[in-house]
CHARMM internal coordinates of N, CA and C (Angstrom, degrees):
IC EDIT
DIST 1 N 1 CA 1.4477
DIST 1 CA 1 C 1.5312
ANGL 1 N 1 CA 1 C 107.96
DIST 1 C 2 N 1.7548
ANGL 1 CA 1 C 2 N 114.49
DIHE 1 N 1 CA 1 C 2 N 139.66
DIST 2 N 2 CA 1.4582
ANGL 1 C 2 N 2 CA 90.32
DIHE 1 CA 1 C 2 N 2 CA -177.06
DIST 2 CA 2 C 1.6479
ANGL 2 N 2 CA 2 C 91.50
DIHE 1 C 2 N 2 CA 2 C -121.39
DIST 2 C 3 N 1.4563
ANGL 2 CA 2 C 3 N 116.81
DIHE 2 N 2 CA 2 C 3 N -169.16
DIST 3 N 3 CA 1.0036
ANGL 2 C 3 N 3 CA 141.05
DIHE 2 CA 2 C 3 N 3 CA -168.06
DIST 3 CA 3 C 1.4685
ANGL 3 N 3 CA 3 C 122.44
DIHE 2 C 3 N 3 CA 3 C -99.48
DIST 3 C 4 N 1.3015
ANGL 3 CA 3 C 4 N 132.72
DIHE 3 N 3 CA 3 C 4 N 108.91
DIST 4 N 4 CA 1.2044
ANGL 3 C 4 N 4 CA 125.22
DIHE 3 CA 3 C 4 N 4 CA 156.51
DIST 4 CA 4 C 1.4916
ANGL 4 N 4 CA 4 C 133.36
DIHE 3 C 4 N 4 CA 4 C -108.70
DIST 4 C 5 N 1.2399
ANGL 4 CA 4 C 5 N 122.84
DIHE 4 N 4 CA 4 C 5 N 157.38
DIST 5 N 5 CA 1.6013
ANGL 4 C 5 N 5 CA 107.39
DIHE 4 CA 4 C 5 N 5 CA -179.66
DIST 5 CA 5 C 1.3274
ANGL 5 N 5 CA 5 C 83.87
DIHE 4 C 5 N 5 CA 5 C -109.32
DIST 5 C 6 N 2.0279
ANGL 5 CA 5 C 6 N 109.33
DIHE 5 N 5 CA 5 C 6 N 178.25
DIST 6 N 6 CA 1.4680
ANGL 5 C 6 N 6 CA 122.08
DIHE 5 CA 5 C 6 N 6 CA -149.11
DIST 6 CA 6 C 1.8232
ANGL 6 N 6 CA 6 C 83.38
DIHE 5 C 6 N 6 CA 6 C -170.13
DIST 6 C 7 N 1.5408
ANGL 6 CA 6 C 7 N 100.10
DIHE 6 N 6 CA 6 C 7 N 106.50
DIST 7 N 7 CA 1.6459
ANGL 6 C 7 N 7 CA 78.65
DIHE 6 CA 6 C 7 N 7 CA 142.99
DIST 7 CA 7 C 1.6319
ANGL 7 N 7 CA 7 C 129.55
DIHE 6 C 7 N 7 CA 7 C -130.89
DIST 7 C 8 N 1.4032
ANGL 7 CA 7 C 8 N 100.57
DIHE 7 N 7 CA 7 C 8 N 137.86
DIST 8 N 8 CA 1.2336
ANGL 7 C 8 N 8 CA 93.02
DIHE 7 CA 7 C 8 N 8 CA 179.60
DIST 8 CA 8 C 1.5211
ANGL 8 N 8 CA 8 C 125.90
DIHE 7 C 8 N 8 CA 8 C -121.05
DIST 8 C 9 N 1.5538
ANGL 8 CA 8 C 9 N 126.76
DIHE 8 N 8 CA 8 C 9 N 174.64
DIST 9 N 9 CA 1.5342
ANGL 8 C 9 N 9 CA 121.64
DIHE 8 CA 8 C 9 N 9 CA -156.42
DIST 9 CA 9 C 1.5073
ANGL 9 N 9 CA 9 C 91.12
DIHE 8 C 9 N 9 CA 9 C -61.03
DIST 9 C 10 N 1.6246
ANGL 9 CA 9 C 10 N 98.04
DIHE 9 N 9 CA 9 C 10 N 178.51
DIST 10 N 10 CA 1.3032
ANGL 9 C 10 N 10 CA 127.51
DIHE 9 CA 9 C 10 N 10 CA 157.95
DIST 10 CA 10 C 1.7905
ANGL 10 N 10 CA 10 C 127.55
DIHE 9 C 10 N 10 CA 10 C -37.94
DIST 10 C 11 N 0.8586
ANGL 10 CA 10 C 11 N 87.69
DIHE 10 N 10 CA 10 C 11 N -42.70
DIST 11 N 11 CA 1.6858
ANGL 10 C 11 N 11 CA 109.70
DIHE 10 CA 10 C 11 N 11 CA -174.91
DIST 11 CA 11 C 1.6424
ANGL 11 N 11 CA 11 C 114.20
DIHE 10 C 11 N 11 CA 11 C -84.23
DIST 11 C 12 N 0.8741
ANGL 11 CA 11 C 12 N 121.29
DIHE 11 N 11 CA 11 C 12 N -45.21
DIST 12 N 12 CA 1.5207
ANGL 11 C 12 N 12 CA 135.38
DIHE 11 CA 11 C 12 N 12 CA 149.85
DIST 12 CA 12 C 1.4025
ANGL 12 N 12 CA 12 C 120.73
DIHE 11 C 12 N 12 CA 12 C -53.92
DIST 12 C 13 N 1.1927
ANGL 12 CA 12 C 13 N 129.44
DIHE 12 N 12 CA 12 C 13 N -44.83
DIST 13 N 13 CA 1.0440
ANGL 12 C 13 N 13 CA 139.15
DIHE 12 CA 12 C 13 N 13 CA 172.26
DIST 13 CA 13 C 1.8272
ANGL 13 N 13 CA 13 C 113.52
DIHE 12 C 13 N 13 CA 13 C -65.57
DIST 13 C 14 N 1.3288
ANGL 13 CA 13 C 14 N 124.86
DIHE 13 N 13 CA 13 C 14 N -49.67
DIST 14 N 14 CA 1.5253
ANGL 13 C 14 N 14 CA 133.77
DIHE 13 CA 13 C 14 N 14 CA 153.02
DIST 14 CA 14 C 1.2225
ANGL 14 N 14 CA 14 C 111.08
DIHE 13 C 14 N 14 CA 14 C -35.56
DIST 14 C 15 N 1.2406
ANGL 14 CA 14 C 15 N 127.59
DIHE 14 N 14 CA 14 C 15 N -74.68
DIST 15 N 15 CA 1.2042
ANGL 14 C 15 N 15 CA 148.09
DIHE 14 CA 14 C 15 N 15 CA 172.41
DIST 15 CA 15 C 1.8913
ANGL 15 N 15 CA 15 C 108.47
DIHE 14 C 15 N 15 CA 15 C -32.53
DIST 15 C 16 N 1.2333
ANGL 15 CA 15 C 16 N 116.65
DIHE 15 N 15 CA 15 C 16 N -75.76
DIST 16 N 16 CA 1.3174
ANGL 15 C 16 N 16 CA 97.21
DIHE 15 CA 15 C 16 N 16 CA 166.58
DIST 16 CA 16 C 1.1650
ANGL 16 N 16 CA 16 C 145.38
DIHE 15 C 16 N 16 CA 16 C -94.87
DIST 16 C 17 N 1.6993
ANGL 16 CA 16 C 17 N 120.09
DIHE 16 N 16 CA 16 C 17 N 20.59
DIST 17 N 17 CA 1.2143
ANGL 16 C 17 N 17 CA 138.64
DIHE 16 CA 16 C 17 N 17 CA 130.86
DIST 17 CA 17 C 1.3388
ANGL 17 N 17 CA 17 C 120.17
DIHE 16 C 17 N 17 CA 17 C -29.09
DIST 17 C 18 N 1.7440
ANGL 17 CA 17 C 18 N 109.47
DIHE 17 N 17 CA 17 C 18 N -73.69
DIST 18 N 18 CA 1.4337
ANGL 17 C 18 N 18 CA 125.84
DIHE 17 CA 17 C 18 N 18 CA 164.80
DIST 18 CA 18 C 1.0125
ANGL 18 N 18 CA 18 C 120.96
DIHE 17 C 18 N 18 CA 18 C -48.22
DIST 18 C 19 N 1.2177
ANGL 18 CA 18 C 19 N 142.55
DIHE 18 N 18 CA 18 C 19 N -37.84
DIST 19 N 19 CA 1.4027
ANGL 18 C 19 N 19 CA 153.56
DIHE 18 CA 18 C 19 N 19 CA 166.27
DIST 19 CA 19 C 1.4507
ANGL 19 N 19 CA 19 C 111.36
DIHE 18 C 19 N 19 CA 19 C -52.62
DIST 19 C 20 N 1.5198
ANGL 19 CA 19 C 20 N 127.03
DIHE 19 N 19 CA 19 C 20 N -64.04
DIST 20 N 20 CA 1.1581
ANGL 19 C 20 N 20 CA 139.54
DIHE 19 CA 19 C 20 N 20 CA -139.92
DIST 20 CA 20 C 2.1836
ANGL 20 N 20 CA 20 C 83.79
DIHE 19 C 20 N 20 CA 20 C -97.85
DIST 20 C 21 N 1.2594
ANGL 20 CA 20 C 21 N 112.69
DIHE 20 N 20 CA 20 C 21 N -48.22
DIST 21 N 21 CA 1.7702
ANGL 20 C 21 N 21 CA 106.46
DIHE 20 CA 20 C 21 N 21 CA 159.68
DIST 21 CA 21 C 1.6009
ANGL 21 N 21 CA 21 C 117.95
DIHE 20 C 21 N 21 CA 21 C -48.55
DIST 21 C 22 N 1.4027
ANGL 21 CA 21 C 22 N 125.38
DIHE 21 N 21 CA 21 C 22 N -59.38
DIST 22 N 22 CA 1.1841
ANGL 21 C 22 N 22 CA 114.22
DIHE 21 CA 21 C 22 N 22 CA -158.76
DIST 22 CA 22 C 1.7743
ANGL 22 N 22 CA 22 C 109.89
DIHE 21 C 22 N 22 CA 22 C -87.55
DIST 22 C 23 N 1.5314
ANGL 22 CA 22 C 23 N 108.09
DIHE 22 N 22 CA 22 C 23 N -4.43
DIST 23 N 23 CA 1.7610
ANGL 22 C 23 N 23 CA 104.56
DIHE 22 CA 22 C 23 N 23 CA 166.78
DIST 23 CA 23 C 1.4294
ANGL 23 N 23 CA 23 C 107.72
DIHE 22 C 23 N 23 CA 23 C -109.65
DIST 23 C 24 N 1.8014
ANGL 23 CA 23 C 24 N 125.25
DIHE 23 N 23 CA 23 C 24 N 3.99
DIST 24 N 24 CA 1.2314
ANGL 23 C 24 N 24 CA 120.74
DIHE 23 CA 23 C 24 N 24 CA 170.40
DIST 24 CA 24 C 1.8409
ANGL 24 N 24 CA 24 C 95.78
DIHE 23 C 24 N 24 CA 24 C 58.88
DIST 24 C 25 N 1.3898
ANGL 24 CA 24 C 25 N 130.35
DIHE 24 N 24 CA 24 C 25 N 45.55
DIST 25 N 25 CA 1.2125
ANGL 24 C 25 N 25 CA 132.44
DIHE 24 CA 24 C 25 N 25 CA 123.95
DIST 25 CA 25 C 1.1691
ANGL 25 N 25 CA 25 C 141.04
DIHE 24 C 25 N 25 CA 25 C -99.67
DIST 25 C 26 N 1.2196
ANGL 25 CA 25 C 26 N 140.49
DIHE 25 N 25 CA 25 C 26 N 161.81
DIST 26 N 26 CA 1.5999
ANGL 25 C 26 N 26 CA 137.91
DIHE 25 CA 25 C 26 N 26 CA -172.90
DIST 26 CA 26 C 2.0576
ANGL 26 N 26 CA 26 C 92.52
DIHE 25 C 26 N 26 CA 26 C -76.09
DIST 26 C 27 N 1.5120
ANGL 26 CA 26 C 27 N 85.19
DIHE 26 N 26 CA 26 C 27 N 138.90
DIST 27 N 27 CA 1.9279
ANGL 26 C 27 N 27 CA 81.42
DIHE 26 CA 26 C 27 N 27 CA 173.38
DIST 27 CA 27 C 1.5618
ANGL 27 N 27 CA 27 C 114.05
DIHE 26 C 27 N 27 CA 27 C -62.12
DIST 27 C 28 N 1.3139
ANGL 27 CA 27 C 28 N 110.29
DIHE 27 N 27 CA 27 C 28 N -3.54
DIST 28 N 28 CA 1.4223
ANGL 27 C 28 N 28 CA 102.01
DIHE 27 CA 27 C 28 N 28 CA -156.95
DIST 28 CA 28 C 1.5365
ANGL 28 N 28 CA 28 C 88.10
DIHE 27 C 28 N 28 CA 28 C -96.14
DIST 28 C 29 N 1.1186
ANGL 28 CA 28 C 29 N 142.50
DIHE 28 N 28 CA 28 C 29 N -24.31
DIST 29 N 29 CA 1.5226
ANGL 28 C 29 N 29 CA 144.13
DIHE 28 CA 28 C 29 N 29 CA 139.40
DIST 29 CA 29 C 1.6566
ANGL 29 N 29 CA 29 C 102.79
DIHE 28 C 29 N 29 CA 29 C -2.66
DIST 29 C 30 N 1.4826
ANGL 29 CA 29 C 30 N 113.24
DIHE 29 N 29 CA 29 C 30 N -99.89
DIST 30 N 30 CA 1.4790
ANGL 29 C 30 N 30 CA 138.69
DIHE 29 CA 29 C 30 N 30 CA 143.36
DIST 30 CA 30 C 1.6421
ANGL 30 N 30 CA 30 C 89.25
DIHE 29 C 30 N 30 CA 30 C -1.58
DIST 30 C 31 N 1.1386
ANGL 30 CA 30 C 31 N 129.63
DIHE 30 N 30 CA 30 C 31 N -105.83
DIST 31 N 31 CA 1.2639
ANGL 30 C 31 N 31 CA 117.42
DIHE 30 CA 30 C 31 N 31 CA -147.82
DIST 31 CA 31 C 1.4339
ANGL 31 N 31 CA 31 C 116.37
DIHE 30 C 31 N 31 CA 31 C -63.56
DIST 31 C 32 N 0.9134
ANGL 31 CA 31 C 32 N 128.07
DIHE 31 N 31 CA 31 C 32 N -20.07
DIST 32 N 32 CA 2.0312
ANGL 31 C 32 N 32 CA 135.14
DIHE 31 CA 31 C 32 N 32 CA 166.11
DIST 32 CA 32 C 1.5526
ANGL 32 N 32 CA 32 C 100.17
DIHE 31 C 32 N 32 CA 32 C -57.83
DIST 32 C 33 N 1.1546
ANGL 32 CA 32 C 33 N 104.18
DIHE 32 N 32 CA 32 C 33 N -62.68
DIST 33 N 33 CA 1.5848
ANGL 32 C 33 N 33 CA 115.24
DIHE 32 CA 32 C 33 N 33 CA 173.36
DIST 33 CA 33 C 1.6247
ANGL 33 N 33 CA 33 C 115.42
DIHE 32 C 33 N 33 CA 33 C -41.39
DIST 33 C 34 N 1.1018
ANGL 33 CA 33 C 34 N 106.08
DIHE 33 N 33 CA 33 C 34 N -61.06
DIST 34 N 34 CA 1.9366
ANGL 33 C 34 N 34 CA 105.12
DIHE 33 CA 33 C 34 N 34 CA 168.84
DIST 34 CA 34 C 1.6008
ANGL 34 N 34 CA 34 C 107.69
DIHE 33 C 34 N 34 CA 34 C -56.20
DIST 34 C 35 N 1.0259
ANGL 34 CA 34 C 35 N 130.87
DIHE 34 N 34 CA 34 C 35 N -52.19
DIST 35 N 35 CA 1.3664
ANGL 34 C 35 N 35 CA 116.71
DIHE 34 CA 34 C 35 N 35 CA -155.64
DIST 35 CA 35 C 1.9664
ANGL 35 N 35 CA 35 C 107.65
DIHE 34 C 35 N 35 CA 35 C -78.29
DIST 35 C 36 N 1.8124
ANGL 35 CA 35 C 36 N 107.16
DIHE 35 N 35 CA 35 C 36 N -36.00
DIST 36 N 36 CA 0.7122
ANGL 35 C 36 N 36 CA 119.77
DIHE 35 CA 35 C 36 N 36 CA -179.68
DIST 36 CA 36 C 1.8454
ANGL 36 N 36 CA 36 C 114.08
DIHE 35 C 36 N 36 CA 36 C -52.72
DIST 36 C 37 N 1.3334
ANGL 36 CA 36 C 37 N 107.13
DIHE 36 N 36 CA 36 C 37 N -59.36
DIST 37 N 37 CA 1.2359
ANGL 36 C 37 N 37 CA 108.10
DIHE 36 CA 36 C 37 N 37 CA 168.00
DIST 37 CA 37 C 1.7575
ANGL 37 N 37 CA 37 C 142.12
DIHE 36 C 37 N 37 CA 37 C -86.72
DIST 37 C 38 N 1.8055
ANGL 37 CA 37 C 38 N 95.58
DIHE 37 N 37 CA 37 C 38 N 8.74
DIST 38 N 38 CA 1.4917
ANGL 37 C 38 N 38 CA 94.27
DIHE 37 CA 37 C 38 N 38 CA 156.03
DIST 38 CA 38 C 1.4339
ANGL 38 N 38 CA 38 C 115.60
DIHE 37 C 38 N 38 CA 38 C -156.62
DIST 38 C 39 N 1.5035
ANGL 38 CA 38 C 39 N 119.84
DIHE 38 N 38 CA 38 C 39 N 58.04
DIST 39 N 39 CA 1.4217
ANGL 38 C 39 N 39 CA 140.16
DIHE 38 CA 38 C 39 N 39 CA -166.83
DIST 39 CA 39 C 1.6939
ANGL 39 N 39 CA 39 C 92.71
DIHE 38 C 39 N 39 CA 39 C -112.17
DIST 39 C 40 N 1.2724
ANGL 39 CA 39 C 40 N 142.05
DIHE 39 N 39 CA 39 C 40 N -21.41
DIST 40 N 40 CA 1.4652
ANGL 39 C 40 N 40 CA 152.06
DIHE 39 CA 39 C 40 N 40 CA 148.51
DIST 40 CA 40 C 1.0590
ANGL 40 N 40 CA 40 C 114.10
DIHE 39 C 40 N 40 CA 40 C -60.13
DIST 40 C 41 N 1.5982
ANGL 40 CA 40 C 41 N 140.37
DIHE 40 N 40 CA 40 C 41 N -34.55
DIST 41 N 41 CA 1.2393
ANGL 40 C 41 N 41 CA 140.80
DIHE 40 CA 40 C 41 N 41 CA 165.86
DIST 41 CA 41 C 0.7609
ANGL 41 N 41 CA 41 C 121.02
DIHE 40 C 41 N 41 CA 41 C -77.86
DIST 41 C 42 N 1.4449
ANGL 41 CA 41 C 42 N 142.31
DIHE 41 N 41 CA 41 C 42 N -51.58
DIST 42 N 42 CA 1.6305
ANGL 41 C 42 N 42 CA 154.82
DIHE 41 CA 41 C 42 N 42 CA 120.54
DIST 42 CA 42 C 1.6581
ANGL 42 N 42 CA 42 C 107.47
DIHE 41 C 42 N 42 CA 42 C 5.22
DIST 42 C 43 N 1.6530
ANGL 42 CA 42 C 43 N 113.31
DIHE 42 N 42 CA 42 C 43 N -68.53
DIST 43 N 43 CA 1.4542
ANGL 42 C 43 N 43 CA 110.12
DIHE 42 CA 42 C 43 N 43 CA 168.78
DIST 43 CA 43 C 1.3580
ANGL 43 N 43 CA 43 C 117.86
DIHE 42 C 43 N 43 CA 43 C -66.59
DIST 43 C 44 N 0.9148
ANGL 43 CA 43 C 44 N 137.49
DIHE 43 N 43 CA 43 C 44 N -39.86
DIST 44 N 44 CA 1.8842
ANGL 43 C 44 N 44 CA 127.05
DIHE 43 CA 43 C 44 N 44 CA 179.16
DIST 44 CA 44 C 1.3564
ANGL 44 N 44 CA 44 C 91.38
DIHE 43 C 44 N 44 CA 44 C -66.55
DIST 44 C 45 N 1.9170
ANGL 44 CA 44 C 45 N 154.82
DIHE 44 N 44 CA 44 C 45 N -35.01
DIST 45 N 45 CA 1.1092
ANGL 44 C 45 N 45 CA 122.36
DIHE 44 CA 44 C 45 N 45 CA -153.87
DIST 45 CA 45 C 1.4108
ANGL 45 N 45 CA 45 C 96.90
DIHE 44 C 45 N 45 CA 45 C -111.32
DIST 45 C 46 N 1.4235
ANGL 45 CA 45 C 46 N 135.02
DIHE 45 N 45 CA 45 C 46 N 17.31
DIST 46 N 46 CA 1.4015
ANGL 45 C 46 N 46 CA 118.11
DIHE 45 CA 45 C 46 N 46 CA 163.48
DIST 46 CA 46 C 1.2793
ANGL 46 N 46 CA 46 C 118.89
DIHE 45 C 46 N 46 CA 46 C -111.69
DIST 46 C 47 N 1.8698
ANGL 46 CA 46 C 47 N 103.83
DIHE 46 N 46 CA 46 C 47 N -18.10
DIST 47 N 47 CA 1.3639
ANGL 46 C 47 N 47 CA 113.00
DIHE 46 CA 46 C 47 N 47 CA 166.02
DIST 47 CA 47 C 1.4390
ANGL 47 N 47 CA 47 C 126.01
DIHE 46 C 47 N 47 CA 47 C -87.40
DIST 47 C 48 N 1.5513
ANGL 47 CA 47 C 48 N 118.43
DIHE 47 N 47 CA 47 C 48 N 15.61
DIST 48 N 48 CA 1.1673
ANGL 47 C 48 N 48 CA 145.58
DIHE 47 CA 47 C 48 N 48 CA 163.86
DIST 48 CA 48 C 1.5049
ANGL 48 N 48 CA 48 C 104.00
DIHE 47 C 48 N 48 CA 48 C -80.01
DIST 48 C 49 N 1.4621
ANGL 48 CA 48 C 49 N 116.32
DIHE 48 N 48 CA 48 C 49 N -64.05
DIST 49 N 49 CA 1.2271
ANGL 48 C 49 N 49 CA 121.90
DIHE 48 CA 48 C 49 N 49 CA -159.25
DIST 49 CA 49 C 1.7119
ANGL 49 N 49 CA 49 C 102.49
DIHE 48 C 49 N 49 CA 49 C -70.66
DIST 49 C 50 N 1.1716
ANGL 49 CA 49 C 50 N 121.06
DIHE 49 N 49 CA 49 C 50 N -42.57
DIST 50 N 50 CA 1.3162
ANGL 49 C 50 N 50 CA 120.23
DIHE 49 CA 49 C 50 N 50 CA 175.16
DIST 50 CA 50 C 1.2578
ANGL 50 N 50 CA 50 C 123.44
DIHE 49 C 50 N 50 CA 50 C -52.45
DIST 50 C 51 N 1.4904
ANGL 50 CA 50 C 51 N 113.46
DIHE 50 N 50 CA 50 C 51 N -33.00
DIST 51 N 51 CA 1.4185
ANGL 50 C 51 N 51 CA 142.52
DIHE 50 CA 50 C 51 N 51 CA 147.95
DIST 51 CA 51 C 1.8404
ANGL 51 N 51 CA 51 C 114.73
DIHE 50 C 51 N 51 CA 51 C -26.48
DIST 51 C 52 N 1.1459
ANGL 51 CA 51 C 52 N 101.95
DIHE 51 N 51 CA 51 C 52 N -80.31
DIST 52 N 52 CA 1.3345
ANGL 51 C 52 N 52 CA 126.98
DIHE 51 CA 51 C 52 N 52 CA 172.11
DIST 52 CA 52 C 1.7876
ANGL 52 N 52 CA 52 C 97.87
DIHE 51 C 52 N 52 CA 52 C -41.59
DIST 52 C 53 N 1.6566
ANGL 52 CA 52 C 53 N 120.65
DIHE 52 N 52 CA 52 C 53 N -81.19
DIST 53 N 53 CA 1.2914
ANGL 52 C 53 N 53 CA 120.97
DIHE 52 CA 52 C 53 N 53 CA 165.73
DIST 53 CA 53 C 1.3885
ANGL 53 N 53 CA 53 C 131.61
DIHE 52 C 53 N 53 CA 53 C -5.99
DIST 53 C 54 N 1.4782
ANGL 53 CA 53 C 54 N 101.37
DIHE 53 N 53 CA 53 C 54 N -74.88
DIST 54 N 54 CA 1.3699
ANGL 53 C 54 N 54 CA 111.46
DIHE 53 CA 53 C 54 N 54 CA 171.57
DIST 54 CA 54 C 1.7882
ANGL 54 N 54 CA 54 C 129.46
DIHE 53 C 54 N 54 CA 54 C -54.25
DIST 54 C 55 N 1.2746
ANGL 54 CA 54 C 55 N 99.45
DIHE 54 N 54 CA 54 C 55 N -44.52
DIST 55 N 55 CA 1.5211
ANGL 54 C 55 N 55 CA 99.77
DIHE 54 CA 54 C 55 N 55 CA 151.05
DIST 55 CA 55 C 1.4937
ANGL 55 N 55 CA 55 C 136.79
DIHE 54 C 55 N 55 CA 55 C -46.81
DIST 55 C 56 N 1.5313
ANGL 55 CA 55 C 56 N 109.76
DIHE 55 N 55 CA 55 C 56 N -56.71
DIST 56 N 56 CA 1.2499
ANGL 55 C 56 N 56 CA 121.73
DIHE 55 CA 55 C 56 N 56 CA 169.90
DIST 56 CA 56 C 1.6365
ANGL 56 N 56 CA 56 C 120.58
DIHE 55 C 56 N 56 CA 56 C -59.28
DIST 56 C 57 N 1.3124
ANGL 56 CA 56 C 57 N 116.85
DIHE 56 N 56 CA 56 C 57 N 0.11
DIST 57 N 57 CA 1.3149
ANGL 56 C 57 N 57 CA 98.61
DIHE 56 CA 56 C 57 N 57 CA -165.50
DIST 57 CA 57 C 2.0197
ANGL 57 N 57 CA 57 C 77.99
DIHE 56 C 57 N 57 CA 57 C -143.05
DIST 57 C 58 N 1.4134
ANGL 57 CA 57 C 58 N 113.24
DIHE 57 N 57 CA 57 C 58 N 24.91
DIST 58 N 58 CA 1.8676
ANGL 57 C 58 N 58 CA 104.67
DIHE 57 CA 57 C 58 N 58 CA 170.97
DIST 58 CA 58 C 1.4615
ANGL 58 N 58 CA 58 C 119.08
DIHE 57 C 58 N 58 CA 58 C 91.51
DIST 58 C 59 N 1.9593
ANGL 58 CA 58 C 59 N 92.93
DIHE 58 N 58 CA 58 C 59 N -31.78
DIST 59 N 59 CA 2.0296
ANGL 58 C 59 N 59 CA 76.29
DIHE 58 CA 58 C 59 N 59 CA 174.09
DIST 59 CA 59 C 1.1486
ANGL 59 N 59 CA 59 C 146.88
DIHE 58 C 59 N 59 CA 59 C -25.88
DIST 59 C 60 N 1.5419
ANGL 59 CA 59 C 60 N 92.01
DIHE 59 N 59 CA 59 C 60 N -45.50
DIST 60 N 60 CA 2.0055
ANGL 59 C 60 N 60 CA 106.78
DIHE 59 CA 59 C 60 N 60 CA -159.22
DIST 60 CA 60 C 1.5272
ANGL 60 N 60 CA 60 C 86.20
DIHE 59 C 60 N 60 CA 60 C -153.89
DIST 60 C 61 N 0.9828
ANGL 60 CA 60 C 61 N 106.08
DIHE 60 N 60 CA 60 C 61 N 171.47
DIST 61 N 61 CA 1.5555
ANGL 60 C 61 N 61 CA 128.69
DIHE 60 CA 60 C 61 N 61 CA -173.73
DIST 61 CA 61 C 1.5208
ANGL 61 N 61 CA 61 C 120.31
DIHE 60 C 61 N 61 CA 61 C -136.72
DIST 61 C 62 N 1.2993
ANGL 61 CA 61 C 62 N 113.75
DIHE 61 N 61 CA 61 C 62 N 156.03
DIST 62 N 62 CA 1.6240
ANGL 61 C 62 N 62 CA 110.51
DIHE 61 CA 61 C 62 N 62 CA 169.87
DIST 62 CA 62 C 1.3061
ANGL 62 N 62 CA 62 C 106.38
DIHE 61 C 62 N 62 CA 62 C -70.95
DIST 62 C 63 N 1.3459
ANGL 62 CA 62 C 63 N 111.25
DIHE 62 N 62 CA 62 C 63 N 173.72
DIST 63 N 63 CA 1.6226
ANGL 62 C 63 N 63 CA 129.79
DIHE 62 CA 62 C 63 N 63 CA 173.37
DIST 63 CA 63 C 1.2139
ANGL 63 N 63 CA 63 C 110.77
DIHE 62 C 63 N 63 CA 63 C -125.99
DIST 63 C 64 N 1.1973
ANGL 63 CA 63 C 64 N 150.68
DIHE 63 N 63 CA 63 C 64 N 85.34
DIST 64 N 64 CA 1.5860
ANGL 63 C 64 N 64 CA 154.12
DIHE 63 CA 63 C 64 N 64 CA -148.96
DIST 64 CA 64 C 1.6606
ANGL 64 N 64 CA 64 C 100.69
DIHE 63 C 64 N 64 CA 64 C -57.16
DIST 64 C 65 N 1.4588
ANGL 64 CA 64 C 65 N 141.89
DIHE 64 N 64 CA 64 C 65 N 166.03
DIST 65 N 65 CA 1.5956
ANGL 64 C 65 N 65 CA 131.40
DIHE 64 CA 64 C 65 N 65 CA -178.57
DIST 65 CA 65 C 1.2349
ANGL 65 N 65 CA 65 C 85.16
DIHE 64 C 65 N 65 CA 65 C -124.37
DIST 65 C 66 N 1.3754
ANGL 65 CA 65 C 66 N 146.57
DIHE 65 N 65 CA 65 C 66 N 132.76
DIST 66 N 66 CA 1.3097
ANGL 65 C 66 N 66 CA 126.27
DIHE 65 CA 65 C 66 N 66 CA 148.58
DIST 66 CA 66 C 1.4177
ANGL 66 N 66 CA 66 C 95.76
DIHE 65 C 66 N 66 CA 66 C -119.23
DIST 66 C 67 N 1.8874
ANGL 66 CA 66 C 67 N 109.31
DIHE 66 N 66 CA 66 C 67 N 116.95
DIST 67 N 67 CA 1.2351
ANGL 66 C 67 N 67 CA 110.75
DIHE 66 CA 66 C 67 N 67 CA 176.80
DIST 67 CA 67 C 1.5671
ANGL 67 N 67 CA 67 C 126.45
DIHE 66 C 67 N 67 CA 67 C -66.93
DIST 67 C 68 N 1.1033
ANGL 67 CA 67 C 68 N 121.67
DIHE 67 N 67 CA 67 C 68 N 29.09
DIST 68 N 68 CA 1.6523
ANGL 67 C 68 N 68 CA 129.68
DIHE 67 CA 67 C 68 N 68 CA 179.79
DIST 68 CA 68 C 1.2458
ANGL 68 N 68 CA 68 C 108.13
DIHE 67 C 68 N 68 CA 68 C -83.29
DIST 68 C 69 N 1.7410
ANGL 68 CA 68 C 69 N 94.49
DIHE 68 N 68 CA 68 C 69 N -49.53
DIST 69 N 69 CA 1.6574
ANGL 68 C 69 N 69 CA 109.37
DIHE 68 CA 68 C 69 N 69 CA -166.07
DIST 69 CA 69 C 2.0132
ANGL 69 N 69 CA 69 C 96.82
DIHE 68 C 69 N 69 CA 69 C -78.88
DIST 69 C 70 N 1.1353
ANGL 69 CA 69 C 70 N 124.56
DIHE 69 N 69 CA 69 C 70 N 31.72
DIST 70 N 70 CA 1.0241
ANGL 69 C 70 N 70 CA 126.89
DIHE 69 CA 69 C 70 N 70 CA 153.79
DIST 70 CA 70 C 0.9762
ANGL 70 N 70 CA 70 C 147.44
DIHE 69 C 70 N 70 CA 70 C -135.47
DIST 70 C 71 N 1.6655
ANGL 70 CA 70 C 71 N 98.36
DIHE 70 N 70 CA 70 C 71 N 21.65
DIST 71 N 71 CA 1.8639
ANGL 70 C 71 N 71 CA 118.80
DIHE 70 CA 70 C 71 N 71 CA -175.07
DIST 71 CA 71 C 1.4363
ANGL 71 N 71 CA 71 C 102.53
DIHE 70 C 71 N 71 CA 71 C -96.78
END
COOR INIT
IC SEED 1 N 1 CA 1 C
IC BUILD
């Protein structure tokens, strides 16, 4: 497992202070937990947009579907 540091605002930081005191877990619990369960959503929506990018500017292109040619 490796190590990263993270900083985040003021308000975030309260927040899982309080959190990580009143369930007697480490915040860093809490933060494994966020990334773990939405670091896949995060990746489909920026590698979407880059998606989009690359099109708009010639990279890559669409591929038209015409469901006929698949009956």
């Amino acid at each position: 497992m490796s190590v990263i540091a993270v900083r985040f605002n003021e308000d975030i930081t309260k927040r899982l202070e309080k959190l990580s005191t009143e369930t007697e877990r480490p915040k860093s619990f809490y933060v494994r937990k966020l990334v773990e369960e939405n670091l896949e959503d995060i990746e489909d929506r920026y590698l979407l947009e880059q998606a989009i990018e690359d099109i708009a500017n010639g990279k890559d292109e669409l591929i038209p579907f015409v469901k006929e040619d698949y009956l």
